[in-house]
ZAMARGU-4260 file (C-alpha; in steps of 0.2 Angstrom, whole numbers, plus 5000, padded with zeros to 4 digits):
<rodrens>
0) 4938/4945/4941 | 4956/4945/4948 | 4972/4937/4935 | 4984/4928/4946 | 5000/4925/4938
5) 5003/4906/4944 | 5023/4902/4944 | 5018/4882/4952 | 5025/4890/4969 | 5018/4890/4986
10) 5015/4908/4985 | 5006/4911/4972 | 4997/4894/4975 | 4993/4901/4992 | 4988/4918/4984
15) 4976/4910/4971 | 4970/4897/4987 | 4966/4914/4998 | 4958/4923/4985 | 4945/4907/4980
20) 4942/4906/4998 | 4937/4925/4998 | 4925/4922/4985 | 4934/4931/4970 | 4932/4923/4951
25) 4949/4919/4945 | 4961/4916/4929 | 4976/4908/4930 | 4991/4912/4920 | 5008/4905/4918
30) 5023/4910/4905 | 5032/4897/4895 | 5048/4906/4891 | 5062/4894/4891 | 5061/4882/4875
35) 5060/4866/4885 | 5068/4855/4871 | 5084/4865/4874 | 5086/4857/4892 | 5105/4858/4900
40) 5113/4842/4900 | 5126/4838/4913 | 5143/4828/4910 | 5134/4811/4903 | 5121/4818/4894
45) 5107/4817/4909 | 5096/4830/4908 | 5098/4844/4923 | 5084/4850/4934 | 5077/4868/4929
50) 5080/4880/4941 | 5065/4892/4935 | 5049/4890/4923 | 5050/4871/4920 | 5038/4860/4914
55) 5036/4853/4931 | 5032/4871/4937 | 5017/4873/4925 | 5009/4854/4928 | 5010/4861/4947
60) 5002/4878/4943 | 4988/4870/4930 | 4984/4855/4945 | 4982/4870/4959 | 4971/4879/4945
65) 4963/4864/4942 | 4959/4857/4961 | 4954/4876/4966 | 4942/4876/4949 | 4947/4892/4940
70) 4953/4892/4921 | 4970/4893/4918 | 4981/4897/4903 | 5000/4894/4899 | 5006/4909/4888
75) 5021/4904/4876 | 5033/4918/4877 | 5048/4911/4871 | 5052/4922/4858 | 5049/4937/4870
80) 5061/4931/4882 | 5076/4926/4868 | 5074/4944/4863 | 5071/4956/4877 | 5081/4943/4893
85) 5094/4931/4885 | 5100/4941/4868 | 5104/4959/4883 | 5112/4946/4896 | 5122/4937/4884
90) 5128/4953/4876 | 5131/4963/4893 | 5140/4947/4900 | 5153/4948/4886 | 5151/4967/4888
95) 5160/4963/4907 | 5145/4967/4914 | 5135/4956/4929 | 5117/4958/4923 | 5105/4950/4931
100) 5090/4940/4920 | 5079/4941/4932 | 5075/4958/4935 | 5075/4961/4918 | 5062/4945/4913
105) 5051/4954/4929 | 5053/4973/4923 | 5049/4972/4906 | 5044/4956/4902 | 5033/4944/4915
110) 5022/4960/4924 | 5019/4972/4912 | 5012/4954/4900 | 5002/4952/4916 | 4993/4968/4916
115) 4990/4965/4896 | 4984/4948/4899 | 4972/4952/4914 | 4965/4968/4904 | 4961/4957/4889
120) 4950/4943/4898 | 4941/4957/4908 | 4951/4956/4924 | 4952/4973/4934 | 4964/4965/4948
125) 4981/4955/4946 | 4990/4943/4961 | 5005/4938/4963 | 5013/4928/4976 | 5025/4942/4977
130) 5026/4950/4993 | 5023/4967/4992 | 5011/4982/4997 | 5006/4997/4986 | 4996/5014/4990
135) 4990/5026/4979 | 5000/5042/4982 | 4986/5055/4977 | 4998/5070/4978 | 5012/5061/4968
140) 4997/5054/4956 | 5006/5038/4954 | 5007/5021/4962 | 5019/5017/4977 | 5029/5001/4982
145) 5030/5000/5001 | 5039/4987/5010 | 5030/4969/5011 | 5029/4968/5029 | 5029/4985/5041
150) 5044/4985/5052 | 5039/4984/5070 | 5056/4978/5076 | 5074/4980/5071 | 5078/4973/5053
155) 5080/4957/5051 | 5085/4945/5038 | 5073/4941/5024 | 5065/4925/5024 | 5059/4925/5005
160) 5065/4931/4988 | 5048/4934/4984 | 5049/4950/4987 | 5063/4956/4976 | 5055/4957/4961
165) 5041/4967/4965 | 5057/4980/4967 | 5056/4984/4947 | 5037/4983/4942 | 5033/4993/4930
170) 5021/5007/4937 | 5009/5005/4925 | 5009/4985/4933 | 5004/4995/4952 | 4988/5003/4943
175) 4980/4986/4942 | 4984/4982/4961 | 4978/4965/4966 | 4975/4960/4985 | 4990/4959/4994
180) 4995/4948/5009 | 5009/4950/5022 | 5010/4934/5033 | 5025/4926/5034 | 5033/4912/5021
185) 5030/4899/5033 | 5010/4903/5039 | 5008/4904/5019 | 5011/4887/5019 | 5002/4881/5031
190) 4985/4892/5021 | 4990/4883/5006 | 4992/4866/5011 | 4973/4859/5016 | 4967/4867/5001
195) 4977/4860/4987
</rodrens>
């Protein structure tokens, strides 16, 4: 069984669509971390979009789940994310510092849950719609990061931020490699899109 962490994107929709295709039994998972009843308001009290993890983004994970017939779960980790993301940003912020939340939710927070959550329904695989490629260094003993997409030309500018954070996975996240897929941003749609 392979766990696929399902954001509500077109990645990992598309990774979850791939993998069904390929005949793989699959769980869905997606993390509630921001306390939803604490929405931004703008200047007349309208509530503002959410830029990551809304609501909207787990009814459109559960409904890909759902259309694709795997299980899916939403993991409330609220607290987990006050403690270990906002309460260090907030704190480095007024420190002068520019952290960044993200990287932090994805290194110690979002993928190393992942691996715990895929061990504990008996899934020996994890996807992601993060682009990404990993090899097992046998000399190193360890897990490597490679770059999502071998360079065949000079560098160009990247078409997705779906790759950055795989940049900070925990290497303990690597040892439960899941299929990974290097076709571009736009073909991944076009996978995705007669299937859901």
């Amino acid at each position: 069984m392979i766990a696929v962490a399902m954001s509500g994107g077109v990645d990992s929709s598309t990774a979850a669509a791939l993998l069904k295709t390929e005949g793989h039994d699959l769980v869905g998972f997606s993390m509630q971390l921001w306390d939803q009843r604490r929405i931004n308001v703008g200047p007349n009290g309208e509530p503002l979009p959410s830029r990551c993890c809304s609501l909207d983004d787990l009814y459109d994970a559960r409904t890909v789940a759902t259309r694709l017939a795997f299980p899916f779960y939403v993991v409330n980790l609220e607290d987990e994310f006050e403690r270990d993301v906002v309460h260090p940003f907030v704190s480095n912020y007024l420190n002068g510092l520019t952290p960044s939340p993200c990287v932090a939710c994805n290194s110690f927070l979002k993928f190393d849950k992942l691996v715990e959550l895929a061990k504990s329904v008996g899934a020996d695989k994890v996807a992601t719609g993060h682009y990404a490629r990993v090899r097992y260094d046998e000399v190193r003993g360890r897990w490597l990061l490679l770059r999502a997409v071998k360079r065949l030309a000079p560098a160009r500018p990247r078409s997705s931020a779906s790759s950055s954070p795989c940049s900070s996975i925990a290497r303990r996240a690597l040892s439960l490699k899941g299929p990974t897929f290097s076709p571009s941003r736009t073909r991944m749609v076009h996978v995705v899109q007669p299937r859901v």
